[in-house]
C-alpha angles and dihedrals in degrees: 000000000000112000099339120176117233146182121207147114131253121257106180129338123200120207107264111192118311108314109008125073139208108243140196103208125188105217123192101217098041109017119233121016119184107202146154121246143131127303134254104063117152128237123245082004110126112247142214129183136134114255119214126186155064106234130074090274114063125198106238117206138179098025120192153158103267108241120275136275107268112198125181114245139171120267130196114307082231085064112102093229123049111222123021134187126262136199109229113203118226112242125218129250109247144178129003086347095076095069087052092059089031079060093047093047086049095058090044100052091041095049123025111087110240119262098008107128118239101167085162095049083047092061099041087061098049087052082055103051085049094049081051094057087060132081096272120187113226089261096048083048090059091037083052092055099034098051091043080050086057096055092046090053082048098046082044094053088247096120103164113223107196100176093081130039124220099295091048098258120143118264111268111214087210090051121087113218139207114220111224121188094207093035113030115228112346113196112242113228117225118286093000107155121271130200117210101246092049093050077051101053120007106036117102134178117232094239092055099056086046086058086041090061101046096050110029131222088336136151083271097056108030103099075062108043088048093058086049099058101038082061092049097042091048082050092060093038083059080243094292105141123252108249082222087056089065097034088055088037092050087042088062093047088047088052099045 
């Protein structure tokens, strides 16, 4: 690409010489784009830059804030017209709420392949980061996090199907299940050995992935729905920890 205008929003971003930085960009017409320019970039701001190169690192150049928002609103019956056009400012993300999108940027930048177009996926996270700049009770904070994890298992070909276990029977309320990233959900034979974190984490009953299923990821289902994508997500990390997981983790400590 020579000059090429893209959207996207920044992922991560590594020191590069003294004034310049690597970035991971998530560009809305090609995915991830990893590129040099120069720092000072914000974070689940729009972007927008020109990309130039052939190889795998791009130069970016010209990098900006993308133009605001501009929605139509009433004006003043006196006024001579009756609607005019506003400039609608973007808000930051605060709070408790950043290591939420600095989460969601993580898993982005860890897992989606580079230049592989996801202009679905692209859009989901910008609803996300929208959804993250609003009052969000602690509930609608996990339901945020957990349906965005569902479009990226899509995006990734990882779509998980809980009406059938391994061998492709249907799911027994009255059976107790092992979930299996490799495998799905595997039945658990009468007094097979347990060990304590999987008893935690990636044990399910049969009659809670049968409600999982029904309603979706819900209020109801979300404690479960949450167990059965951090196994999936440590799967795909290869099981090394997200640096947001500590910092949020850190953050409640500090709290406490």
């Amino acid at each position: 690409m020579r000059n090429e205008a893209l959207i996207g929003y920044l992922l991560h971003q590594r020191p590069y010489q003294e004034k310049r930085a690597l970035y991971y960009l998530f560009s809305q017409q090609h995915g991830v784009i990893h590129g040099i320019g120069k720092k000072g970039a914000p974070l689940f701001m729009p972007l927008q830059l020109f990309a130039t190169g052939k190889r795998d690192l791009k130069t970016f150049s010209q990098i900006n804030i993308a133009p605001q928002h501009v929605v139509q609103t009433d004006v003043l019956p006196e006024d001579d017209a009756a609607k005019t056009l506003k400039a609608v400012p973007y808000e930051n993300i605060t709070g408790q709420h950043q290591y939420a999108a600095l989460y969601l940027n993580e898993i982005l930048w860890r897992l989606l392949p580079t230049e592989d177009p996801m202009p679905k996926l692209w859009q989901h996270y910008q609803d996300s980061l929208d959804r993250l700049k609003q009052p969000l009770t602690a509930n609608e904070l996990r339901l945020c996090l957990r349906q965005f994890e569902q479009y990226l298992f899509n995006e990734l070909g990882f779509a998980l199907t809980l009406t059938q276990d391994n061998v492709q029977d249907s799911i027994e309320p009255q059976s107790i299940y092992r979930f299996l990233p490799d495998a799905g959900l595997v039945p658990i034979v009468q007094g097979e050995f347990l060990e304590s974190a999987d008893m935690g984490r990636a044990v399910f009953e049969g009659s809670e992935i049968v409600i999982m299923v029904e309603q979706g990821i819900s209020d109801v289902t979300l404690n479960a729905w949450s167990r059965l994508h951090r196994q999936l997500i440590d799967h795909l990390l290869d099981y090394q920890p997200l640096q947001s997981r500590l910092l949020w983790q850190q953050q409640q400590r500090y709290q406490l």
